[in-house]
C-alpha positions as CSV (number, residue, x, y, z in Angstrom):
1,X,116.9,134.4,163.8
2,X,116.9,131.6,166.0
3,X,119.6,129.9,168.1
4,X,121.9,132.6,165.9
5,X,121.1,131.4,162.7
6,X,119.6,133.7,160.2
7,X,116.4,131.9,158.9
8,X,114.3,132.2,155.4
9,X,111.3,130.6,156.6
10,X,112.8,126.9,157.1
11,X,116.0,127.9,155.0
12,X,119.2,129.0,156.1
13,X,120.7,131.7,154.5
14,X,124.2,131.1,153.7
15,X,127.0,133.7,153.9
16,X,128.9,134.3,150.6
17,X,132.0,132.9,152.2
18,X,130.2,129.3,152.3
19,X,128.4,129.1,149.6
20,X,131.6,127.2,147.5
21,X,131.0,124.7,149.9
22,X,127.5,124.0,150.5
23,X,126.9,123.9,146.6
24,X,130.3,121.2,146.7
25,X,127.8,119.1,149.2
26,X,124.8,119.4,147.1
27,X,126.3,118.0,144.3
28,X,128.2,115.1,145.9
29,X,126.2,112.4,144.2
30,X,125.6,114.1,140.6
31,X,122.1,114.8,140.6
32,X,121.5,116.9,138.2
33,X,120.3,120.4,137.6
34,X,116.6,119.8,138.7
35,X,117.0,117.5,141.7
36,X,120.1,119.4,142.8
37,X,117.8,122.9,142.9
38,X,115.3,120.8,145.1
39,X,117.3,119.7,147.2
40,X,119.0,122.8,148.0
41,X,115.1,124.8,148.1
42,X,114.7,122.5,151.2
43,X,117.6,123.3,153.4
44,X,119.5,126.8,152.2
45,X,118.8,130.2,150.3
46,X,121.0,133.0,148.9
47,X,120.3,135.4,146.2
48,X,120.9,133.7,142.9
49,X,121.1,130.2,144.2
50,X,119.9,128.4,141.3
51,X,122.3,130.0,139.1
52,X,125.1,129.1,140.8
53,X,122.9,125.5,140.7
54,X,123.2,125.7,136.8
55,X,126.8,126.8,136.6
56,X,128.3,124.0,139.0
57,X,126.6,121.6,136.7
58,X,127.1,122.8,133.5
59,X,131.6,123.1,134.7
60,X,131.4,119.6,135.8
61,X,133.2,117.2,133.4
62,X,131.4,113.8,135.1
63,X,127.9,115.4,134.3
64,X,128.6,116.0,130.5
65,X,130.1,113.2,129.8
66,X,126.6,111.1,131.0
67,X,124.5,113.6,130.1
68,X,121.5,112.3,127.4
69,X,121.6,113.5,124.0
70,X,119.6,116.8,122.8
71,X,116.0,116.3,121.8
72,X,115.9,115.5,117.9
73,X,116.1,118.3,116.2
74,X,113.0,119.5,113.2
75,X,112.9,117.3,110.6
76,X,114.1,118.8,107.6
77,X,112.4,116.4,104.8
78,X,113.6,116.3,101.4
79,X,112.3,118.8,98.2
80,X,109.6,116.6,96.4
81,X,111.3,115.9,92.5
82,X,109.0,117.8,90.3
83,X,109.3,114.5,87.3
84,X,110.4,110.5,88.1
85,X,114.3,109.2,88.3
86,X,115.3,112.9,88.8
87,X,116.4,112.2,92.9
88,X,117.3,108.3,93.8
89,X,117.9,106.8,97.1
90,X,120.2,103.7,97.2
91,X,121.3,101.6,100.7
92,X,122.1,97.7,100.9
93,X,119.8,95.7,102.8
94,X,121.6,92.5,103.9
95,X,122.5,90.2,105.2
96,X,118.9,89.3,105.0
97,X,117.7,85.6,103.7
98,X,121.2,84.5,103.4
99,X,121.6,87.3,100.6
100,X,122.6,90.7,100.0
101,X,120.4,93.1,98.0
102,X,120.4,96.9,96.0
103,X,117.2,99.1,97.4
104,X,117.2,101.6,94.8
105,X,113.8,104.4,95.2
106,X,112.7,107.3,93.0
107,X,112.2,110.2,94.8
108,X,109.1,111.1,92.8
109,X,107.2,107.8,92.3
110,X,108.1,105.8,95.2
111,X,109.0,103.4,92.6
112,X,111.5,100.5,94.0
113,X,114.2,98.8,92.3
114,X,115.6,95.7,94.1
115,X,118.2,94.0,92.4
116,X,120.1,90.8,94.2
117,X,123.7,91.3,94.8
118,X,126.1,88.4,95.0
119,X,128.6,90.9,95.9
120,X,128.9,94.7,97.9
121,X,131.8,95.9,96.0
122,X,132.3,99.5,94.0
123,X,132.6,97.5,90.6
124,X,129.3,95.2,91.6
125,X,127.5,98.1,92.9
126,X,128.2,99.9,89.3
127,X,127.2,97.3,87.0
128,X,123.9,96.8,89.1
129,X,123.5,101.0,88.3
130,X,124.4,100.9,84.7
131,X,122.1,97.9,84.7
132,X,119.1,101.0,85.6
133,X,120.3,103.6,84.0
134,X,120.0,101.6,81.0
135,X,116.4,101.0,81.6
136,X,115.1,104.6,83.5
137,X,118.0,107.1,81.8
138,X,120.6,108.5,84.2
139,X,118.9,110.4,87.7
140,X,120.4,114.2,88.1
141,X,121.2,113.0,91.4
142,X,121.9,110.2,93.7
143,X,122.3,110.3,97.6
144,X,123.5,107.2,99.6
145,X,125.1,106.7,103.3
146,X,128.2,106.6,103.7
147,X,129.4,102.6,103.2
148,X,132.7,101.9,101.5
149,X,131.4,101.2,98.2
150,X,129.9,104.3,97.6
151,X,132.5,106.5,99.2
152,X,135.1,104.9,97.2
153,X,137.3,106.9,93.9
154,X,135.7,104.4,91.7
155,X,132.1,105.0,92.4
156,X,132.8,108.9,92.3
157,X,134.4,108.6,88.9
158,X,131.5,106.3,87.8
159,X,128.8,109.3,88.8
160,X,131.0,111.7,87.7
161,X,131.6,110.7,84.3
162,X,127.6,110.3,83.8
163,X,126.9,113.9,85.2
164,X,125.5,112.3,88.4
165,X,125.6,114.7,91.6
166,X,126.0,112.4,94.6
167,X,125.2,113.4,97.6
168,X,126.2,111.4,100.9
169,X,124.1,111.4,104.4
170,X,125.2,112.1,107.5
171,X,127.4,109.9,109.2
172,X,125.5,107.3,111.7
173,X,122.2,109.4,111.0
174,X,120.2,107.2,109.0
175,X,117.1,109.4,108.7
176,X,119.5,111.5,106.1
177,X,118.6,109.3,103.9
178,X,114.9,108.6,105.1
179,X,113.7,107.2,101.9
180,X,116.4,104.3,101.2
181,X,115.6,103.0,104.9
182,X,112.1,102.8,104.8
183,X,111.7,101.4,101.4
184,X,114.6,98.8,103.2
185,X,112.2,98.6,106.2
186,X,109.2,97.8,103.5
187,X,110.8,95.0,101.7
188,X,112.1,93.4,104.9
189,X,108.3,92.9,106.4
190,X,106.8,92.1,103.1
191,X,109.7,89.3,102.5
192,X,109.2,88.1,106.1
193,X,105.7,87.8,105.8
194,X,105.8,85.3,102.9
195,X,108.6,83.6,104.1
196,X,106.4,80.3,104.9
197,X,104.8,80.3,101.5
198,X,105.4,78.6,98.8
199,X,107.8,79.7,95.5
200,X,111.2,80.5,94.9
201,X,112.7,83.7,96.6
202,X,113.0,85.2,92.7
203,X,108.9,84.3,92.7
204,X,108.1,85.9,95.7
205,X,110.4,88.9,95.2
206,X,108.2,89.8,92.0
207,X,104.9,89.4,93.5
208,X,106.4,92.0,96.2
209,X,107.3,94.5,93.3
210,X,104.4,93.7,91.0
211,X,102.3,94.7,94.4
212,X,103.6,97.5,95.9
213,X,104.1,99.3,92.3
214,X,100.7,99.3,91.9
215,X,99.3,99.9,95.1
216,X,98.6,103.8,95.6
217,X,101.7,105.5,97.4
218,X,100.0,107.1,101.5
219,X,102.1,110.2,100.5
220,X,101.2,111.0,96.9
221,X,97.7,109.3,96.9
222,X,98.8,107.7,93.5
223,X,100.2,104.1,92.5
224,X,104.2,104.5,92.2
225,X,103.5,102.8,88.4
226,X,101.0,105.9,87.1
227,X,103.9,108.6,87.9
228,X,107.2,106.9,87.2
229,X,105.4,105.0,83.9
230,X,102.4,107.2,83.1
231,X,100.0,104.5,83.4
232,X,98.6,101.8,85.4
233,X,99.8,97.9,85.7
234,X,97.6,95.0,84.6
235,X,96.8,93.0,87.3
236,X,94.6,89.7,87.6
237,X,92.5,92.3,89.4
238,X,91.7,93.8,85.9
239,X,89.9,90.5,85.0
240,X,86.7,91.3,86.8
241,X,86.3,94.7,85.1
242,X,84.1,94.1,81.9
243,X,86.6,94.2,78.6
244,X,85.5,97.4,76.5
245,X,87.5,96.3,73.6
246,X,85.6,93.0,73.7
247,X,82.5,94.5,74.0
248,X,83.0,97.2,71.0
249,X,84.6,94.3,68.8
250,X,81.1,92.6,69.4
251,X,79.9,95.8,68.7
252,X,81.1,95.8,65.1
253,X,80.7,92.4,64.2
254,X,77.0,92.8,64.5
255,X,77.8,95.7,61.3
256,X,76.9,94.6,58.2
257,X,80.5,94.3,56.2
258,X,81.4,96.3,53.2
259,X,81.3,95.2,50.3
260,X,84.4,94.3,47.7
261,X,85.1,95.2,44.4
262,X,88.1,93.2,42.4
263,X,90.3,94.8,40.2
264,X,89.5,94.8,36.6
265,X,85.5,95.3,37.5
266,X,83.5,98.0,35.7
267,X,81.7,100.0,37.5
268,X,79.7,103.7,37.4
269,X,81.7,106.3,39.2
270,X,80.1,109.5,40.5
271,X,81.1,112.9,38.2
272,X,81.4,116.1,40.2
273,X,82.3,117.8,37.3
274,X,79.0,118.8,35.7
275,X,75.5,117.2,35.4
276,X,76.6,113.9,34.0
277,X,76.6,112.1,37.6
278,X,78.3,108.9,36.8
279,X,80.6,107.7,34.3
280,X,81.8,104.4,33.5
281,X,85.2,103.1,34.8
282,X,87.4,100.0,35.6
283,X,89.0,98.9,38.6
284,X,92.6,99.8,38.6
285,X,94.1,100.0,42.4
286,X,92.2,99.0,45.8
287,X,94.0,102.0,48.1
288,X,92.0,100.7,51.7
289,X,88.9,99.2,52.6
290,X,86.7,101.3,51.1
291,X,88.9,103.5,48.9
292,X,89.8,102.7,45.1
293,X,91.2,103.8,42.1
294,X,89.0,103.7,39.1
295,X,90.2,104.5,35.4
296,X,87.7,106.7,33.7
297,X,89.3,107.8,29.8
298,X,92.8,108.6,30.0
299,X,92.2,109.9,33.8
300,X,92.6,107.6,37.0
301,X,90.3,109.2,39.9
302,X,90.1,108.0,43.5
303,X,86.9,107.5,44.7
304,X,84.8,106.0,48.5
305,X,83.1,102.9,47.5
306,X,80.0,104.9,48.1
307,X,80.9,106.9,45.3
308,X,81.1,103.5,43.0
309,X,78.2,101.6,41.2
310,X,78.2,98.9,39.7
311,X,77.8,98.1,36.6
312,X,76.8,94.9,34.1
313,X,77.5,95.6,30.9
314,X,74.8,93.9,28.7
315,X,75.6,91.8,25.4
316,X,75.1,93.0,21.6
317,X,74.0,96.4,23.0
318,X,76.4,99.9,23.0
319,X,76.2,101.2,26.8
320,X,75.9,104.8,26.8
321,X,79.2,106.6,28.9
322,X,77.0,109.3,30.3
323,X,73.8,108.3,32.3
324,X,71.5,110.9,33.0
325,X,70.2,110.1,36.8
326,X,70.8,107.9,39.7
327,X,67.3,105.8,39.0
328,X,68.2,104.9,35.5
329,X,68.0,101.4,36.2
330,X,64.3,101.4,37.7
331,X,62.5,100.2,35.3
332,X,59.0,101.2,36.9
333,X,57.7,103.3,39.3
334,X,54.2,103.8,41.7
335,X,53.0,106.5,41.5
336,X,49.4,107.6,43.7
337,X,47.4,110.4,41.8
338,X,44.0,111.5,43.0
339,X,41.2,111.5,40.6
340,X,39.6,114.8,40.4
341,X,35.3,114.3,38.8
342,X,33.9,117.7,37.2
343,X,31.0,117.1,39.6
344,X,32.2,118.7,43.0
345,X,29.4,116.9,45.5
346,X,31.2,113.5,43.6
347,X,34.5,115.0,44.2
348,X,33.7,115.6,47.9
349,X,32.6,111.9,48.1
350,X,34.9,110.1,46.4
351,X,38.3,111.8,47.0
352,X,38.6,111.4,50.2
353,X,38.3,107.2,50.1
354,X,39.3,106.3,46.6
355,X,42.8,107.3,44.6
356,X,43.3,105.9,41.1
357,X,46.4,104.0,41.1
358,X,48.6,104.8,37.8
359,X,51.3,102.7,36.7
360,X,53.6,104.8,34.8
361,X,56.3,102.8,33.0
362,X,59.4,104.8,31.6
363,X,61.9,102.1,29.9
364,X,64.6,103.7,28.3
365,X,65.6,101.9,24.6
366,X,68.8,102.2,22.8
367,X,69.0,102.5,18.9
368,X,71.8,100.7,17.5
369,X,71.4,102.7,14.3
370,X,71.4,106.6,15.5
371,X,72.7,106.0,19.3
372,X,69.4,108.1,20.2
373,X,67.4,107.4,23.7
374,X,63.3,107.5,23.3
375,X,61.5,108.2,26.2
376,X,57.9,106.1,26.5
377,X,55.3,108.4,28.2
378,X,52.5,107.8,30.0
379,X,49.5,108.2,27.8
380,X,46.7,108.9,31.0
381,X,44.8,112.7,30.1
382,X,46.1,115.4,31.9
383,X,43.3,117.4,33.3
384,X,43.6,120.4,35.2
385,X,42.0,120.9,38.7
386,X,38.8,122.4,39.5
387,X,39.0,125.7,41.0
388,X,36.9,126.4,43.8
389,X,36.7,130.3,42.7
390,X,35.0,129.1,39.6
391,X,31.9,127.3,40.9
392,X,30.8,130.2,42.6
């Protein structure tokens, strides 16, 4: 108490009676909650006082018509498409460079469309989507702002004729439709960056596409090309990597080439059928490079060219159908036989540094008379071995 005022340290504690009006002068100039509870803290005190601080504020009609907007609220991002051209983004960008243009963006890929527009109307805008959906198939759905042409009966009746759910953002909350604006935001600085070099603005649109579509995505690690196409762009930057295909072609031109046979030839064919391994045949069909069709009799057989010989068929002489071997044409053969001596000191000597070399020649004749084969034999004398067993 002092000088009959009832003190709270330097505050004066107000009777209920009063407090109407002292919270009336606190709130004279608007200050708000906060400054309005330090200003009172300073001079007066009552139980509840800042309360009856938030109240007064919150009933006055000034404060809430000036009061700042909430803090943005959580952002609520889109469900990532599980395949490409299943969710699209559409928006206008214009006017920019004297033009208007259609940003159109898979949800999935990242993949951008941007088509020119001469016009913004419902039927333009249409013929500009039928245009894509020609070339990608038809999106499940399709979410835009809220602009005249996509708001309008015609555009609904376009979607909904083509199964197409649209979805529209919120009014004057562009973040609804997050994807559309930056991919607008994208092309803007990439078409103001080149602005000063040279080409036409369809030039320098098409490097920007070319570009970006190939350029992996910050959000899905991946190039917008691999998951909306399923494979990568060619790019001049492909021309330093070494060609495989150039280098394998090299590759098999260093092979040496198979050879041809021309219909009509004879040949040997191989016989599967029994012991007889080749049989003599003509030419009748060349099925691929190395595959043929050979007459043998009455039957045609198919046959690898490593399965076909051939064959010269020799004048005034009756070839035999049936040959007997694979070596038929050899006409002679080495052959390196050791020499064995009935003296075994000379065989021990002489074995080991000294092999009698026997030519054995086997020529096969034909009989015009009988059709009979003789066989020439060697006529060297067969001796058999010395046994060790025996000289002891």
């Amino acid at each position: 108490m002092e000088e009959g005022c009832l003190l709270r340290g330097i505050r004066v504690i107000i009777p209920e009676r009063y407090r109407a009006d002292v919270l009336n002068e606190l709130h004279v100039n608007h200050p708000g909650i906060v400054r309005m509870k330090g200003l009172a803290r300073m001079h007066v005190w009552w139980p509840n006082l800042d309360t009856d601080i938030e109240i007064t504020v919150r009933n006055c009609t000034a404060c809430q018509n000036t009061q700042s907007a909430p803090p943005a609220a959580t952002a609520n991002p889109w469900i990532w498409p599980s395949k490409p051209w299943q969710r699209v983004h559409i928006d206008f960008c214009g006017p920019f460079l004297n033009e208007m243009f259609l940003i159109v963006v898979d949800a999935h890929s990242k993949w951008i469309d941007v088509i020119r527009m001469s016009s913004t109307t419902s039927e333009k805008t249409i013929n500009a989507l039928r245009c894509l959906f020609s070339s990608h198939g038809i999106p499940t759905e399709i979410v835009s702002d809220n602009g005249p042409q996509f708001t309008s009966s015609e555009f609904e009746t376009f979607l909904k004729k083509n199964g197409v759910k649209h979805i529209l953002s919120a009014p004057y909350h562009p973040s609804s439709n997050g994807e559309a604006e930056r991919a607008v935001r994208t092309f803007k600085q990439a078409m103001k960056t080149v602005k000063n070099e040279s080409g036409t603005l369809s030039e320098k649109l098409c490097r920007f596409l070319l570009g970006y579509r190939t350029t992996p995505h910050s959000t899905t690690k991946r190039t917008p090309a691999e998951l909306f196409v399923g494979r990568r762009l060619r790019t001049r930057l492909d021309t330093l990597k070494p060609n495989i295909n150039e280098r394998m072609q090299r590759q098999r031109s260093k092979t040496k080439p198979c050879r041809d046979i021309a219909k009509g030839e004879p040949v040997l064919v191989r016989d599967y059928r029994d012991n007889n391994k080749w049989k003599q045949g003509v030419i009748v069909h060349k099925l691929g490079p190395v595959t043929y069709q050979v007459q043998v009799g009455d039957l045609v057989w198919k046959r690898h060219i490593d399965q076909i010989r051939e064959f010269v068929p020799q004048e005034n002489k009756d070839i035999p159908n049936i040959l007997e071997n694979t070596k038929s044409d050899i006409d002679t053969e080495l052959i390196i036989v050791p020499t064995c001596n009935s003296n075994r000191d000379t065989e021990n000597s002489e074995n080991n540094n000294e092999y009698e070399r026997t030519k054995i020649t086997e020529n096969k004749t034909v009989e015009n008379a009988n059709d009979t084969i003789i066989t020439r034999r060697s006529e060297r004398v067969r001796k058999a071995p010395e046994r060790l067993i025996e000289n002891i």
